[in-house]
NUKETOR-411513 format. One record per residue: chain; residue in one letter; x, y, z of N, C-alpha, C in turn. Coordinates in Angstrom, 3 decimals, m for minus. Example, Ala and Ser with C-alpha at 12.3 -4.5 7.8 and 13.67 -1.06 7.14 Angstrom:
# residues 2
R chaine residu n.c1 n.c2 n.c3 ca.c1 ca.c2 ca.c3 c.c1 c.c2 c.c3
R A a 13.190 m5.690 7.800 12.300 m4.500 7.800 13.200 m3.300 7.800
R A s 12.850 m2.250 7.080 13.670 m1.060 7.140 12.900 0.030 7.870
***
This chain:
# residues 142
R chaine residu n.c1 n.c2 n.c3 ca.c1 ca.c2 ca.c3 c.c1 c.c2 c.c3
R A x 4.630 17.557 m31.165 4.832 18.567 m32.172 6.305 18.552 m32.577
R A x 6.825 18.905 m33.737 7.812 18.884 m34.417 8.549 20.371 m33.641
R A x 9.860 19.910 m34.397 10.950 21.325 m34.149 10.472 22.344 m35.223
R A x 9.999 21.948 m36.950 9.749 22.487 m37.801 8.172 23.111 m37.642
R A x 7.634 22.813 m36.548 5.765 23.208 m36.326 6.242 24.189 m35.737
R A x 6.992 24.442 m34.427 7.475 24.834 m33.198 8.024 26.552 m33.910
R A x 9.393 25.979 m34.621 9.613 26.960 m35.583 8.765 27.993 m36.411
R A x 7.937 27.201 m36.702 6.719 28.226 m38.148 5.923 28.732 m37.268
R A x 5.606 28.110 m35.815 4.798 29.275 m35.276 5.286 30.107 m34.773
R A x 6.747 30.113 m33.840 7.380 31.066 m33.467 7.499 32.476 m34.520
R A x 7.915 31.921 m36.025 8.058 32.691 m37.049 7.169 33.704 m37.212
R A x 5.465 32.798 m36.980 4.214 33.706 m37.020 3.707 34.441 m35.963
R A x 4.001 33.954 m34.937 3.279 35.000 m33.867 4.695 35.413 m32.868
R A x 5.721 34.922 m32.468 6.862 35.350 m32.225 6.360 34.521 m30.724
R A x 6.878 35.135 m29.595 6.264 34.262 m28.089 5.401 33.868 m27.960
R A x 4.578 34.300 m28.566 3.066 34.241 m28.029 2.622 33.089 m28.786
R A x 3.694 32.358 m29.706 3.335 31.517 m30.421 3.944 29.921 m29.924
R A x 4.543 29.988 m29.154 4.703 29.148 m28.317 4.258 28.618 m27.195
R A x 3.122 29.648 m27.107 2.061 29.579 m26.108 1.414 28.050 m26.059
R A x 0.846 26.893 m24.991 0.638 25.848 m25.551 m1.123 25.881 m26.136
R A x m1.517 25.430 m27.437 m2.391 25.768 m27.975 m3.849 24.229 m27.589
R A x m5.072 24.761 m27.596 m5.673 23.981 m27.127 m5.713 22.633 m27.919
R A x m6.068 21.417 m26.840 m5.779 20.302 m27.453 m7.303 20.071 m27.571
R A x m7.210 19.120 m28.424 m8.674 18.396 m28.761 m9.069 17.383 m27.996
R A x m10.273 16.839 m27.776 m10.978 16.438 m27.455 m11.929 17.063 m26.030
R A x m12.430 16.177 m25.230 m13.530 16.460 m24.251 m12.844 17.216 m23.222
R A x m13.563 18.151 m22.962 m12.998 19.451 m21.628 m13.161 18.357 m20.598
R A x m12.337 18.543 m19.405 m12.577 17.641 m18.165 m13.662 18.146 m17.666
R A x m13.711 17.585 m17.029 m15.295 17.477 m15.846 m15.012 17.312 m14.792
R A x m13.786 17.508 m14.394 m13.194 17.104 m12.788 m12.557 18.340 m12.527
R A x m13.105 18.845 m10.959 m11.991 20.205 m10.883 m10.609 19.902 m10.186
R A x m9.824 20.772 m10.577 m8.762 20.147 m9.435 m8.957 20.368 m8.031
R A x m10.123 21.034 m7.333 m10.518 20.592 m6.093 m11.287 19.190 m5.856
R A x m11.631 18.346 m6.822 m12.003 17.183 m6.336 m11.063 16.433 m6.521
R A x m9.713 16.543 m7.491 m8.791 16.225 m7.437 m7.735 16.082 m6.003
R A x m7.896 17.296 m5.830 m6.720 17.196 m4.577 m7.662 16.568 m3.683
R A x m8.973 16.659 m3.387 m9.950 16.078 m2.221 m9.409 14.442 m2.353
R A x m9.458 14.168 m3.419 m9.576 12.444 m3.503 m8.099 12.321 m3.301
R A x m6.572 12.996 m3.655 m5.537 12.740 m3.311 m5.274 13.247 m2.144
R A x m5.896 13.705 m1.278 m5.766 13.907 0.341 m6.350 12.819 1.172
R A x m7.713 12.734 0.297 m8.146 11.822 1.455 m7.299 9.447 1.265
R A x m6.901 9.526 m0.310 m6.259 8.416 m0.223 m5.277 8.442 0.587
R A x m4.255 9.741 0.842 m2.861 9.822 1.467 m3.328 9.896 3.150
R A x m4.436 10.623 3.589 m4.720 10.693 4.904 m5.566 10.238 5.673
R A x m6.626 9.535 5.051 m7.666 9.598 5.834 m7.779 7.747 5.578
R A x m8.567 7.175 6.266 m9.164 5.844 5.912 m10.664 5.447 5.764
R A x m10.592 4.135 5.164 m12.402 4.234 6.088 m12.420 3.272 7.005
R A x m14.377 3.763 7.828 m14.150 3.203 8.891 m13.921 1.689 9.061
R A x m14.044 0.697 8.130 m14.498 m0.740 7.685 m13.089 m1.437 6.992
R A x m12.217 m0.187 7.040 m10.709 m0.824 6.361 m9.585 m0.191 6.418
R A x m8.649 m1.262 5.837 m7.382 m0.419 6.091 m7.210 1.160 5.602
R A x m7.786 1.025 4.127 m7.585 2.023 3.137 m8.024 1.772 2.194
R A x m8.531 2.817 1.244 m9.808 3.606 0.329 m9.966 2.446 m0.471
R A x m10.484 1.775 m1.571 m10.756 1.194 m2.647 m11.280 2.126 m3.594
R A x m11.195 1.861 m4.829 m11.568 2.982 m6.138 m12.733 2.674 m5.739
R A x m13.937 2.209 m5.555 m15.538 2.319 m5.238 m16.010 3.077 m4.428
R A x m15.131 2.852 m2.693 m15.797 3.533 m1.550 m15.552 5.251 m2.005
R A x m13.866 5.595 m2.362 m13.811 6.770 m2.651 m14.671 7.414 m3.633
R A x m15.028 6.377 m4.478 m15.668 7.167 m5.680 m17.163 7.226 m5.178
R A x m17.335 6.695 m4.540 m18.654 7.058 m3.814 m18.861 7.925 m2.910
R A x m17.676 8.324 m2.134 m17.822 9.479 m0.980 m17.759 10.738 m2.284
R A x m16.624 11.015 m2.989 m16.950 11.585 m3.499 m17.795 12.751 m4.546
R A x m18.973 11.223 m5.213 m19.813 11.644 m6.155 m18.856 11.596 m7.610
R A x m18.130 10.571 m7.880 m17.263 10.211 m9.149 m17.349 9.072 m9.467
R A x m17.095 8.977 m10.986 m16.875 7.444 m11.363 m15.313 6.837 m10.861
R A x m15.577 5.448 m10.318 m14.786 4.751 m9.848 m13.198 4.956 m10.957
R A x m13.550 4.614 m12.086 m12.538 4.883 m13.067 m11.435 6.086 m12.929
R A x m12.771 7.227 m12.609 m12.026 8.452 m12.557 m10.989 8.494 m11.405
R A x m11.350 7.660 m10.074 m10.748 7.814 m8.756 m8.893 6.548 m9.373
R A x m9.349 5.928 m9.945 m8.051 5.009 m10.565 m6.989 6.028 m11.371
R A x m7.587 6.745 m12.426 m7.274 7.581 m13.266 m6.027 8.590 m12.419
R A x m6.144 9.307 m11.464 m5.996 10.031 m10.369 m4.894 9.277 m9.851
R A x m5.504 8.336 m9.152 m4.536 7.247 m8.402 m3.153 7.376 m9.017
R A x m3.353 7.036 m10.483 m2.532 6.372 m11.698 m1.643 7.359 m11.803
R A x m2.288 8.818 m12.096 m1.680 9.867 m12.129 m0.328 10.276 m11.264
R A x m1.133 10.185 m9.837 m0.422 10.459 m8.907 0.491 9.574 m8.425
R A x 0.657 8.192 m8.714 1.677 6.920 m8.061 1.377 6.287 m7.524
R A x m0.268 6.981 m6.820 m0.879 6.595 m5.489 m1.030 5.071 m5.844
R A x m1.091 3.904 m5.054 m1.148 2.699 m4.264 m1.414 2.410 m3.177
R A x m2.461 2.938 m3.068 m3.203 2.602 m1.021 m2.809 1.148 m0.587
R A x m3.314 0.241 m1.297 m3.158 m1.427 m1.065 m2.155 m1.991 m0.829
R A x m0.865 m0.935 m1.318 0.389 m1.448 m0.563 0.927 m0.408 0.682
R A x 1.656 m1.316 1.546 2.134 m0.307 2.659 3.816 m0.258 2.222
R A x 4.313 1.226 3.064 5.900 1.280 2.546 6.577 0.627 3.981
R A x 6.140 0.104 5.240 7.212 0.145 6.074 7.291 m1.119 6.471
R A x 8.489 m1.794 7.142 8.431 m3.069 7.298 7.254 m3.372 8.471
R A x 6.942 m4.465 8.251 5.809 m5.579 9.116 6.741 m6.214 9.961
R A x 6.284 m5.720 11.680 7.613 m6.389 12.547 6.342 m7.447 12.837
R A x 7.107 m8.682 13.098 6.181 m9.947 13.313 5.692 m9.869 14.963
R A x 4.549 m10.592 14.928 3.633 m10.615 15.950 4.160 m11.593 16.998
R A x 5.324 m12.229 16.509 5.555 m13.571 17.600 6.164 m12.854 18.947
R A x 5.882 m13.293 20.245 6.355 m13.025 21.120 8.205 m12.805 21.644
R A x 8.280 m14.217 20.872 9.609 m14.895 20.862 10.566 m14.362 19.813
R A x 10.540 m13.052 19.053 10.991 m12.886 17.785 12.730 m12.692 18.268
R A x 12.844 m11.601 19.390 13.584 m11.317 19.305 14.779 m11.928 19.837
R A x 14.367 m12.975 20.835 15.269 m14.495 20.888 15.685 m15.294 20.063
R A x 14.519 m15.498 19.063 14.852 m16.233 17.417 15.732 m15.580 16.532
R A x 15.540 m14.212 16.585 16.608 m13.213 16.081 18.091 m13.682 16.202
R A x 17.933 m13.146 17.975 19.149 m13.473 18.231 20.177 m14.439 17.749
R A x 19.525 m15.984 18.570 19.766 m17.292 17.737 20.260 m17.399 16.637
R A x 19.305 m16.907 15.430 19.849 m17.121 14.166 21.112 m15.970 13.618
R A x 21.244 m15.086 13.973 22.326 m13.902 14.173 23.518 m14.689 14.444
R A x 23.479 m14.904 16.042 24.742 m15.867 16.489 25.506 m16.731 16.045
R A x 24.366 m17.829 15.224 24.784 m19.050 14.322 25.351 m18.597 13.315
R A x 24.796 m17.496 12.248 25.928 m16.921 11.574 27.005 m16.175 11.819
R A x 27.342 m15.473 12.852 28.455 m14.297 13.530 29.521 m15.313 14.136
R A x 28.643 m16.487 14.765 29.456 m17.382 15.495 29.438 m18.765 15.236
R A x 29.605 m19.283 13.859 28.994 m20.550 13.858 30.102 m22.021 14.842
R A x 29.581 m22.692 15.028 29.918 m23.846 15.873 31.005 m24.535 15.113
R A x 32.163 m24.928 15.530 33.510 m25.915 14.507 32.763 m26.988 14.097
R A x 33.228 m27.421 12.980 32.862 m28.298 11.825 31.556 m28.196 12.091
R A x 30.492 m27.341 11.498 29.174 m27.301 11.502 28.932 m26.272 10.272
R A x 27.638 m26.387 9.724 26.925 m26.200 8.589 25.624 m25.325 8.899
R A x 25.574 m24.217 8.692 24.435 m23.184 8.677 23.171 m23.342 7.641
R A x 22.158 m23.750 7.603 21.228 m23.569 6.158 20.446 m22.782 6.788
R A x 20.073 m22.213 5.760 18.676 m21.340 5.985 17.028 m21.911 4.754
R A x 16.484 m22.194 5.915 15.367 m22.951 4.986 14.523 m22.632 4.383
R A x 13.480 m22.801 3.643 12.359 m21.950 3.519 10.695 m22.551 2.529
R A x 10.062 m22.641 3.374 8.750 m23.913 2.488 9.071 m22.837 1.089
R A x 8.949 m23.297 0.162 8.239 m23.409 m1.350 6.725 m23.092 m1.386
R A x 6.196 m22.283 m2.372 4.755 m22.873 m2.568 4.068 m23.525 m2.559
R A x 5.052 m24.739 m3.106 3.845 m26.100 m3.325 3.619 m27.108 m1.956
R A x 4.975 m26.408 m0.937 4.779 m26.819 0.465 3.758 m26.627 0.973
R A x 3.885 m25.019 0.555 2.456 m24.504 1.720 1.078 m25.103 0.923
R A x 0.887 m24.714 m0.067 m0.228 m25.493 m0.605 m0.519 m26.966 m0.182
R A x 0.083 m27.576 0.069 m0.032 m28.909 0.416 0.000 m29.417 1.576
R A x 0.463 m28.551 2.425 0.218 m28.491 3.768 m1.328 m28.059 4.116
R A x m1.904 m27.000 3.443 m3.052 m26.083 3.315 m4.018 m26.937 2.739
R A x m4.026 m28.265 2.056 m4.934 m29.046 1.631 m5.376 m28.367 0.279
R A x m4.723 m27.464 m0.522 m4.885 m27.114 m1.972 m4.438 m27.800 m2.867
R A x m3.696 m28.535 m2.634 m2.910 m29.832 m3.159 m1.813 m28.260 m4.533
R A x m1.118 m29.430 m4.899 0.146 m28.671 m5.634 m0.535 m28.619 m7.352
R A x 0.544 m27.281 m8.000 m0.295 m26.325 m9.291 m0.201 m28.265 m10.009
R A x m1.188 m28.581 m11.072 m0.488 m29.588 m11.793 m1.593 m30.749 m11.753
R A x m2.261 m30.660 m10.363 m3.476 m31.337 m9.867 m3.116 m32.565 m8.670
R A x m2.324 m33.212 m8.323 m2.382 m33.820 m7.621 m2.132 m33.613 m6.135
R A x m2.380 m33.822 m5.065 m2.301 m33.041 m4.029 m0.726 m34.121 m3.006
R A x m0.380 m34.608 m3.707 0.885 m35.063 m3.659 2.092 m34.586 m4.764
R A x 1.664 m33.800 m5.588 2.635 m33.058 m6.389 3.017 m34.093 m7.762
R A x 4.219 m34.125 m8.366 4.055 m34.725 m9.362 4.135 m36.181 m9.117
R A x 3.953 m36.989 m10.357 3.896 m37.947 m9.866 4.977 m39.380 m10.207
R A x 5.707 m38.343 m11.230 7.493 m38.932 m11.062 8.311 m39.003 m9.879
***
């Protein structure tokens, strides 16, 4: 709405004209108790078969269309499928490898050279027997 709409109604009804006036189209069909139900149970609860909710399972515990449970989601920021905290690795040995690589940089060795390495995609793919993007499972062929 304009400053000049805003204005002419203030003019005509004085406060009460600033009141916000109904918008058009379809009344919802969702209360905000199934609202907060579906944003409690994405933030707290899981199911039993997974990490966390999918727009289907919820929209099925519920009694909603899947859309609607996205809609919500969307609303709210919500992202079940991602997690916020770091993933400490499963290796036994981490915190020796830690160390190690810590040291080598804090303390590196006279006339010596630090790299830090790291496969590529088309490594792992090709290690993985997917062969590399392009088609050949030896990569290009220059």
């Amino acid at each position: 709405m304009t400053v000049s709409k805003w204005r002419h109604r203030f003019a005509e009804d004085r406060l009460e004209g600033l009141a916000d006036a109904p918008r058009p189209g379809a009344a919802r069909t969702i209360s905000d108790e199934v609202v907060e139900r579906v944003v409690v149970d994405t933030l707290e609860t899981a199911p039993t078969d997974a990490t966390h909710w999918s727009t289907r399972g919820l929209a099925d515990k519920h009694g909603i269309c899947k859309t609607t449970v996205a809609k919500i989601w969307r609303a709210f920021g919500l992202k079940p499928w991602r997690t916020e905290g770091f993933k400490v690795s499963p290796d036994p040995d981490l915190i020796e490898k830690v160390r190690d690589i810590v040291g080598l940089y804090l303390n590196p060795p006279d006339a010596a050279a630090v790299f830090a390495v790291d496969e590529n995609r088309c490594a792992r793919r090709r290690r993985a027997g997917r062969g590399a993007p392009g088609g050949s499972a030896q990569g290009r062929p220059w």
